[in-house]
C-alpha positions in Angstrom: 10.7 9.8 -36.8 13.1 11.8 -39.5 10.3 12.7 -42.3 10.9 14.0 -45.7 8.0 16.7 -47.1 7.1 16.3 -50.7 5.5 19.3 -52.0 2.6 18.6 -54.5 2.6 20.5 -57.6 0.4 18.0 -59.6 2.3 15.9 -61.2 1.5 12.5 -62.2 4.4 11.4 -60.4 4.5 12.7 -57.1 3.4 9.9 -55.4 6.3 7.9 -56.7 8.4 10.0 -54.9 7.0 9.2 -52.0 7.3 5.6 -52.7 10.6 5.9 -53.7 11.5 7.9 -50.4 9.7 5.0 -48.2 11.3 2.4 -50.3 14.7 3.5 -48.3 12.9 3.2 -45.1 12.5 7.0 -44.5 8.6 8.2 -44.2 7.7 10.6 -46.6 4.4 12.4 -47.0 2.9 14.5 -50.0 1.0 17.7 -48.7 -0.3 20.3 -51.0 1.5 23.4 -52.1 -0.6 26.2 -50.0 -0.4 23.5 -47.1 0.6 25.5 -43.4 3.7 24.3 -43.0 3.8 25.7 -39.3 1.9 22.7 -38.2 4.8 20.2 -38.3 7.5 19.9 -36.3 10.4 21.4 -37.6 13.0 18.6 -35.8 11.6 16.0 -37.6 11.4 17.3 -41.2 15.0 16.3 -42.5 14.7 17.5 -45.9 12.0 18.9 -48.8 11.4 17.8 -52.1 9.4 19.6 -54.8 7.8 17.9 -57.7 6.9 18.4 -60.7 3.8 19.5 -62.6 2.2 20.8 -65.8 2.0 24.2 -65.3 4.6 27.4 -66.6 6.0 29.1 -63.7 5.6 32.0 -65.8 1.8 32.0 -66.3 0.2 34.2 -63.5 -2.2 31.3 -61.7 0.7 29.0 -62.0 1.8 27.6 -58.1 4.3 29.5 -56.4 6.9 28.8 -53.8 6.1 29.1 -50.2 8.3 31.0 -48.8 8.1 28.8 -45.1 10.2 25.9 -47.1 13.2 27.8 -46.3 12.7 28.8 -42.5 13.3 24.5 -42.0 16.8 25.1 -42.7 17.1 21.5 -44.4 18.1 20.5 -47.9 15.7 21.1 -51.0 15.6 19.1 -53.7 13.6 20.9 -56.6 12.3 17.9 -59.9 11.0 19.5 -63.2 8.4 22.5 -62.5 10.2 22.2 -58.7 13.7 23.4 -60.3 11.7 25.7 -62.6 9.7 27.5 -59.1 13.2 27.8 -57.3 15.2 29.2 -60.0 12.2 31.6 -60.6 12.4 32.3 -56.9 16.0 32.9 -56.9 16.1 35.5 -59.9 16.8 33.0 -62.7 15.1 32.9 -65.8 12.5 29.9 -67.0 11.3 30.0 -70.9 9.4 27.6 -73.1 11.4 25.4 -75.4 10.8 25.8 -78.9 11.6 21.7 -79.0 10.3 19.8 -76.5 11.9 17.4 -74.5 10.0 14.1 -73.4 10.8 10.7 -72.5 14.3 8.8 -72.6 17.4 11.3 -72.8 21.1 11.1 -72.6 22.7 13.5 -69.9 26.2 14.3 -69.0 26.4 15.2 -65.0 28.9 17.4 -63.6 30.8 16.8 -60.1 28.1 16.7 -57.0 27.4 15.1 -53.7 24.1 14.8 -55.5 25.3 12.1 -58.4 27.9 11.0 -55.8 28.5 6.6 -57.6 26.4 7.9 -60.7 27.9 7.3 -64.1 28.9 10.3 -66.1 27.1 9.7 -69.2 23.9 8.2 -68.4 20.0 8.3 -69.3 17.0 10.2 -67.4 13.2 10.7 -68.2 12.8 14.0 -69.6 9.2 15.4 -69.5 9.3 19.4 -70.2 8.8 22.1 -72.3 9.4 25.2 -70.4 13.0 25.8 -69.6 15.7 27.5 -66.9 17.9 29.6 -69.6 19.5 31.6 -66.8 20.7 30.2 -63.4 19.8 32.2 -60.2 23.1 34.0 -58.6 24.8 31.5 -56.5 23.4 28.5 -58.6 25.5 26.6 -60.7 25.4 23.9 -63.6 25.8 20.4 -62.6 24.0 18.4 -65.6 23.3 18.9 -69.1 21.4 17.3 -72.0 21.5 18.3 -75.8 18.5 19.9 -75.5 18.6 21.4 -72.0 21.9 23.2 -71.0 20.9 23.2 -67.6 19.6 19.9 -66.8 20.5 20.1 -62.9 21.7 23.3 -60.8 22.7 23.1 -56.9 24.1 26.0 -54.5 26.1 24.3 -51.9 25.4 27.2 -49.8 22.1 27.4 -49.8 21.6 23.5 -49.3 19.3 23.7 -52.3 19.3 20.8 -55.6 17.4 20.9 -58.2 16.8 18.8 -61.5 15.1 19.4 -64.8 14.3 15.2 -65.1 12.5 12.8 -63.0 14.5 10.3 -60.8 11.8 8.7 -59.1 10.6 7.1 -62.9 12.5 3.4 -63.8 13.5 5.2 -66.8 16.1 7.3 -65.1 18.7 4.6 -64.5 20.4 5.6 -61.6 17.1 7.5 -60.1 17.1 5.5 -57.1 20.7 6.3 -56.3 20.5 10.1 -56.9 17.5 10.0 -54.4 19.1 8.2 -52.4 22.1 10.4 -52.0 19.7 13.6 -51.1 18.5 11.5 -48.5 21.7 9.8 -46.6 24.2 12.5 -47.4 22.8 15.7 -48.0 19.6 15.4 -45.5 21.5 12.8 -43.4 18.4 11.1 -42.4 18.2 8.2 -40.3 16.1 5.4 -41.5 13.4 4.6 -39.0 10.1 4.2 -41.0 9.1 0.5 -40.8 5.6 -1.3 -40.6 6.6 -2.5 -36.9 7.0 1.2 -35.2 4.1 2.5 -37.4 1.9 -0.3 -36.1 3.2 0.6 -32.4 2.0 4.5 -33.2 -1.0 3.9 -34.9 -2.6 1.6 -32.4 -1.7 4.2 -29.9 -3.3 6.9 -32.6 -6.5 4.6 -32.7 -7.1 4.7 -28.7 -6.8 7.9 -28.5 -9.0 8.7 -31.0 -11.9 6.3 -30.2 -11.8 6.2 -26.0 -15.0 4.7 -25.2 -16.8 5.0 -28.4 -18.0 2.2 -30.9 -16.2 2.1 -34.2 -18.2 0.5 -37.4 -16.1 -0.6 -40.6 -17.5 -1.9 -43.6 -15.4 -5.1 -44.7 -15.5 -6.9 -48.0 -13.2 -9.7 -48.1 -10.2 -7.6 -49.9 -6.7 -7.4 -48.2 -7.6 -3.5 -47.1 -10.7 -3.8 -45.0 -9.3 -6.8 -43.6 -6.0 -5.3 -42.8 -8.0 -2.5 -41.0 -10.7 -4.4 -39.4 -7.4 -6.7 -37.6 -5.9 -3.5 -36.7 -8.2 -1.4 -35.4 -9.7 -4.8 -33.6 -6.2 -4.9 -31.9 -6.5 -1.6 -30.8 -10.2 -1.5 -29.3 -11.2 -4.9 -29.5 -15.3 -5.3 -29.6 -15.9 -1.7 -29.6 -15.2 -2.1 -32.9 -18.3 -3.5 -35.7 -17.3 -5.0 -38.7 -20.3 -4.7 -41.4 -20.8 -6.6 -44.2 -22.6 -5.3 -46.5 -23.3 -7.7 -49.5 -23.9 -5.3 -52.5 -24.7 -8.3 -54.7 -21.3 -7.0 -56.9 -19.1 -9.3 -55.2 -17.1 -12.6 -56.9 -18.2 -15.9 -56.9 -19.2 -17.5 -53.0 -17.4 -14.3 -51.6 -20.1 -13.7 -49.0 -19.6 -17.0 -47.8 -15.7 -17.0 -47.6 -15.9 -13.3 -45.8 -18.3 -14.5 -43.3 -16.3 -18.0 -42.7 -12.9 -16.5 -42.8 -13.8 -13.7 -39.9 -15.5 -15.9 -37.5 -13.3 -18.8 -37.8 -9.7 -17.5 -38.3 -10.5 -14.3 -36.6 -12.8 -14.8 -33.8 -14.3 -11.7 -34.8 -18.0 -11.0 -34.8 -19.6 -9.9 -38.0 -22.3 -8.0 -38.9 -24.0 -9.2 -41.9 -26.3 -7.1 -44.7 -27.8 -8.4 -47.7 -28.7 -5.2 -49.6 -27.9 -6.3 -53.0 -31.5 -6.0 -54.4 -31.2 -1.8 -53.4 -27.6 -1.9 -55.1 -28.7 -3.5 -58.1 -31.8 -1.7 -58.4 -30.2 2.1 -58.4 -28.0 1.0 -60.9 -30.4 -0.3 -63.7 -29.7 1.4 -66.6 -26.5 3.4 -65.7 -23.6 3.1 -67.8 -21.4 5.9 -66.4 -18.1 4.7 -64.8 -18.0 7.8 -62.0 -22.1 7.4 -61.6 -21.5 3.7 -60.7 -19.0 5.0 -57.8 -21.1 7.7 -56.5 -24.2 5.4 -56.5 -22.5 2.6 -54.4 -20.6 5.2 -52.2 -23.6 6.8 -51.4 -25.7 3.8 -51.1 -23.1 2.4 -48.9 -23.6 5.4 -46.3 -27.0 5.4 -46.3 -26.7 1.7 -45.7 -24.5 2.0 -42.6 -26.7 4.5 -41.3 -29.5 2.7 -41.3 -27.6 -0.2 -39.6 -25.7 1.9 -37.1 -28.8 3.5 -36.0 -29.6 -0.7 -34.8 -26.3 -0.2 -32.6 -26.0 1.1 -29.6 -23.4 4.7 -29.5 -21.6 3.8 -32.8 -20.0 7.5 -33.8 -17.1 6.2 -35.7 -17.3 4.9 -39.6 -13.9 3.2 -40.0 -12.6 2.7 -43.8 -9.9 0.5 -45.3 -8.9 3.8 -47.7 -5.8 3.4 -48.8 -2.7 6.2 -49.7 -3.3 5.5 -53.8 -6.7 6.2 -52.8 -6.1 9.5 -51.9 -4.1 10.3 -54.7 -6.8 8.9 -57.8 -9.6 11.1 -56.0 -7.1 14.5 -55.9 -7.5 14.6 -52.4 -3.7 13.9 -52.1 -2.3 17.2 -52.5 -2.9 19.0 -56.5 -3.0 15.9 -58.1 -5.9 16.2 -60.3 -9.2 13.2 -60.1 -8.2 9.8 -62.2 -11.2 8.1 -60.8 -13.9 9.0 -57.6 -13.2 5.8 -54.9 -16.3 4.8 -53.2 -14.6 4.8 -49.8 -12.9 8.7 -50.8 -15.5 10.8 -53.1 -18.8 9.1 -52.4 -19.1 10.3 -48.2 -21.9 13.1 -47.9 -21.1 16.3 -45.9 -24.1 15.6 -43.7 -22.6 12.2 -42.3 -23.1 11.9 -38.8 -20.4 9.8 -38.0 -16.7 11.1 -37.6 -14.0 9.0 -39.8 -11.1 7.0 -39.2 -9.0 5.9 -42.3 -6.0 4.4 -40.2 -4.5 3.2 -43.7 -4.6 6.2 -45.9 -0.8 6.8 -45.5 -0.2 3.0 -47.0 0.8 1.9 -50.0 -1.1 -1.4 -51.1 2.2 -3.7 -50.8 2.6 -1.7 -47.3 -0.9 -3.0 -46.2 0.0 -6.8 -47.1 3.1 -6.5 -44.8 1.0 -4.9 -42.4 -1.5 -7.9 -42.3 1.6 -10.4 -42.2 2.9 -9.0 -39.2 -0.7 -9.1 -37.5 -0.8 -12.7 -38.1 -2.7 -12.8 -41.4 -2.0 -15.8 -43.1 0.5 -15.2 -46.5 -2.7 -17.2 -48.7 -4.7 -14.2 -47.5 -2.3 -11.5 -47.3 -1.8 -12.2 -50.9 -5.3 -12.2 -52.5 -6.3 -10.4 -55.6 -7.2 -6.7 -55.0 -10.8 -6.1 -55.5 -12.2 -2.8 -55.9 -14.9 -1.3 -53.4 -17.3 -1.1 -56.3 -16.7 -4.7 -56.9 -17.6 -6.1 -60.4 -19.7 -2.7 -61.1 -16.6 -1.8 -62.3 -15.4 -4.8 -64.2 -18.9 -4.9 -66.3 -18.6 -2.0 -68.8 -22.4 -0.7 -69.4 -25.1 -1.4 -67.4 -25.3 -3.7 -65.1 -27.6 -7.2 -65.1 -27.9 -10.1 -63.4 -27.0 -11.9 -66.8 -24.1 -10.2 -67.1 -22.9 -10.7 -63.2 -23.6 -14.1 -64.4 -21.4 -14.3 -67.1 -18.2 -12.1 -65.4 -18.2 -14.4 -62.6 -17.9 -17.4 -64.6 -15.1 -15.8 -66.5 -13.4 -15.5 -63.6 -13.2 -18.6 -61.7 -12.4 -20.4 -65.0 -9.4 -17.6 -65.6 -8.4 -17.9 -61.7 -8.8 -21.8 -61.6 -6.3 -21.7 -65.2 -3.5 -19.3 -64.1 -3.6 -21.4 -60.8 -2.6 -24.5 -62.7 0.0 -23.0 -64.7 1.9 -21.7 -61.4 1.3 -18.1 -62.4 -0.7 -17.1 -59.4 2.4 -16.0 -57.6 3.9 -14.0 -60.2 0.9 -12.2 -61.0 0.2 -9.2 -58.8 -3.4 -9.2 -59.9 -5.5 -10.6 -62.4 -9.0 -10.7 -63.4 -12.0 -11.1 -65.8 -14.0 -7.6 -67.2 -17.0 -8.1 -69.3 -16.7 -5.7 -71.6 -20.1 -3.7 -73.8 -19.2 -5.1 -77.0 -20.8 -8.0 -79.5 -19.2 -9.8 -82.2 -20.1 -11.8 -84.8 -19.0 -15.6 -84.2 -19.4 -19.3 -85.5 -20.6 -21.6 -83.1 -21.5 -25.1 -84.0 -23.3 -24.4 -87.9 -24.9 -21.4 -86.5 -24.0 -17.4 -86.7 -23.7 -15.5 -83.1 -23.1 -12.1 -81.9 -22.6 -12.0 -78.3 -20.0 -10.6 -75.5 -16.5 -10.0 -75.7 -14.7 -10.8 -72.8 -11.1 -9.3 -71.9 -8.3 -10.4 -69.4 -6.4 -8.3 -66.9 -3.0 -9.4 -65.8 -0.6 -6.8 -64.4 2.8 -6.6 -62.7 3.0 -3.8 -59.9 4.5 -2.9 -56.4 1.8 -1.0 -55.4 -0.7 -0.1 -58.0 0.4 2.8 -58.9 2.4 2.0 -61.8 1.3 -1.4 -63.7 3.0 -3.6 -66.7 0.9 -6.2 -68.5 2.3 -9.3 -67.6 3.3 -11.8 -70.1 1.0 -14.9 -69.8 2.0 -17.4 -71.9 0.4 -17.6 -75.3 -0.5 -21.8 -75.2 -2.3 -20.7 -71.1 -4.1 -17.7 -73.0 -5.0 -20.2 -75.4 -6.9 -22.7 -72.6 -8.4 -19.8 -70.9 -9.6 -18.5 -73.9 -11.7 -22.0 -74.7 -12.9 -22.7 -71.9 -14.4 -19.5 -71.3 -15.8 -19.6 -74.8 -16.6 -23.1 -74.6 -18.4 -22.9 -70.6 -19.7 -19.7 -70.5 -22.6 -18.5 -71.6 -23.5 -15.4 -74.2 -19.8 -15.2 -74.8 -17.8 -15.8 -78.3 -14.9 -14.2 -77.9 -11.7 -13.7 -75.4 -8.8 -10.5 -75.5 -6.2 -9.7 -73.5 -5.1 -5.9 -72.9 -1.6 -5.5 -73.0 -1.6 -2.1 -71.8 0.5 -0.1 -68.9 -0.5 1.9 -66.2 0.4 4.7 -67.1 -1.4 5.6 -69.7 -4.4 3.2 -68.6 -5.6 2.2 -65.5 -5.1 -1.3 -63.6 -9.6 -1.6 -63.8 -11.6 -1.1 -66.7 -13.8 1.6 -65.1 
């Protein structure tokens, strides 16, 4: 399979140009800068791509260029800091701007194979201080901006692009065609990445890995355990042990619709574990989002160890970790930590099992098609994400039965609402946070200061960009009452209208 190498150097956007890359059917994988690049196989790498990131190429710690890119003989393409590391590789010369340059700009391209169908005049998304003043020998202008003479440079010769913007943002217009021209005719790659041959490999992957041993996976009820537990199932059948592990953070009846869906639609036996007094107990009184995560990742491996040692030569503790996963936790290359994932930051050193994570190079809307074509049915497929932390993460403070109480009820009522205005299709997810703060309200004749509670409704593709989606004001409205109206300790309802970046999709 043709593969295209992106080479992390922290950017908050690198993983967008993976997706991008994918997007076009051509598998792309971020690997960190000091990664050996001798362990891949040269024939399949069809091109490289370097990202950006916040650091000067001229500041002494600052990431360098591995030198092993160039012994692949395939086209680079350099994006912000990337342009800035080759030209400082090549003998040109980067400096800081006196005037910045960030967001939307207008930019005048030059003749190239690179902006081969792109407008002349056009707009990008600028986000860079530092500078290439002087190009490297051999290296020549093809894009400009007012504030950055050289807003793209190429050397034919050298099969090497590079550009001072990001295409792999919305905000660069014709981003997706300028990426896809490195791909189809510079790199000339072939595109052969598709759910159907990675399922084909990966099942193949699976066997090989497990042989004769047992495999145990914890499964919630979410899209990404399921996904796994049907495809690792399909690989080893009953050598693989689905556990269920009821934390006691879990919506409304979900222990019941996990434990009906896999027997019945499935055929697959579960394990069941009710250990949400333990859960509920080491979280009294914590109010830290990242001590929340730790505590239930940790819990949850003591829990599976205690189980596994019930079953007879389990080795294998299988997780639904997913590819955005990897990125949030900085295990994906330099990107730095957004947020620890239970199933990524919270396994101890000392584990005694060895780990499969057959879904950590997928993409959330990857891992839906992946269940359609295992047979999932689309009314599953299509279910709201919910975290692994569950609603520890969607109560902000510490955590109560009272207040369990009153999320949940927020919930159904804001599920059962966007249901009956036809919205549940549209929305990629949606939910209910209880948040820590009290307001003063009228209820009735009498004064009240109780909970605020705030809705969550985004647009994505795969969660790792998010718009707030735009619910109509008269279905805020209803939602709004009758959470007021039904649900206890509550007086008031918001609604965040905030995008991802700078926020996150969760509360915590």
């Amino acid at each position: 399979m043709d593969k295209i190498l992106v080479i992390d150097y922290g950017s908050q956007y690198n993983e967008l140009i993976v997706r991008r890359v994918r997007d076009f059917g051509v598998y792309a994988l971020l690997i960190d800068n000091k990664f050996d690049l001798n362990s891949f196989n040269k024939d399949e790498i069809k091109g490289i791509i370097l990202s950006g990131g916040p650091n000067s190429v001229n500041d002494s710690s600052s990431p360098k260029i591995n030198s092993d890119i160039f012994s692949f003989n395939v086209p680079i393409l350099g994006i912000c800091y990337g342009m800035q590391a080759l030209a400082n590789y090549f003998g040109g010369e980067v400096k800081e701007n006196a005037v910045k340059e960030y967001g939307n700009t207008s930019i005048t391209y030059d003749e190239s194979l690179l902006f081969e169908g792109v407008k002349k005049e056009n707009t990008v998304f600028m986000s860079h201080s530092d500078t290439v003043i002087k190009l490297p020998n051999e290296f020549k202008k093809i894009a400009s901006t007012k504030m950055c003479k050289n807003a793209a440079m190429e050397c034919r010769e050298k099969n090497i692009y590079a550009l001072q913007f990001h295409p792999e943002v919305n905000d660069t217009l014709e981003g997706k065609t300028i990426i896809s021209n490195f791909l189809f005719k510079i790199c000339k790659v072939l595109k052969n990445w598709s759910i159907e041959n990675w399922i084909e490999d990966k099942v193949k992957e699976i066997k090989e890995f497990v042989k004769d041993q047992k495999v145990l996976l914890g499964i919630s009820g979410g899209v990404d355990s399921s996904v796994c537990a049907l495809l690792i199932h399909k690989a080893i059948g009953d050598q693989l042990y689905p556990l269920f592990i009821n934390h006691g953070l879990l919506r409304e009846n979900e222990e019941n619709l996990v434990l009906d869906s896999f027997k019945n639609k499935f055929n697959i036996k579960v394990y069941y574990k009710d250990a949400s007094k333990l859960f509920l107990n080491l979280l009294k009184g914590v109010t830290s989002p990242e001590k929340k995560r730790k505590i239930i990742g940790k819990t949850f491996i003591d829990v599976f160890k205690e189980e596994a040692s019930n079953m007879k030569d389990v080795s294998i503790l299988a997780q639904g970790t997913l590819y955005t996963d990897v990125v949030e936790s900085g295990k994906g290359g330099n990107s730095k930590v957004i947020k620890s994932h239970h199933n990524v930051g919270g396994l101890p050193k000392e584990l005694g099992f060895k780990l499969l994570e057959p879904l950590n190079e997928l993409y959330k809307d990857e891992v839906r098609e992946l269940g359609r074509k295992l047979g999932l049915d689309d009314s599953f497929v299509s279910r709201q994400p919910f975290p692994g932390p569950g609603l520890a993460i969607r109560i902000i403070g510490n955590i109560t039965k009272k207040k369990l109480m009153i999320v949940r009820k927020a919930d159904v009522i804001y599920q059962e609402e966007i249901k009956k205005a036809g919205l549940d299709k549209k929305i990629w997810q949606y939910f209910a946070v209880l948040t820590n703060t009290k307001t003063v309200g009228v209820m009735g004749d009498n004064r009240t200061y109780l909970y605020t509670v705030a809705l969550r409704a985004v647009d994505s593709i795969d969660g790792m960009t998010a718009r707030a989606y735009p619910i109509p004001f008269d279905v805020l409205e209803r939602i709004s009452a009758r959470i007021v109206n039904e649900v206890p300790y509550v007086n008031k309802v918001v609604y965040d209208i905030t995008s991802k970046p700078p926020s996150t999709i969760e509360f915590e």
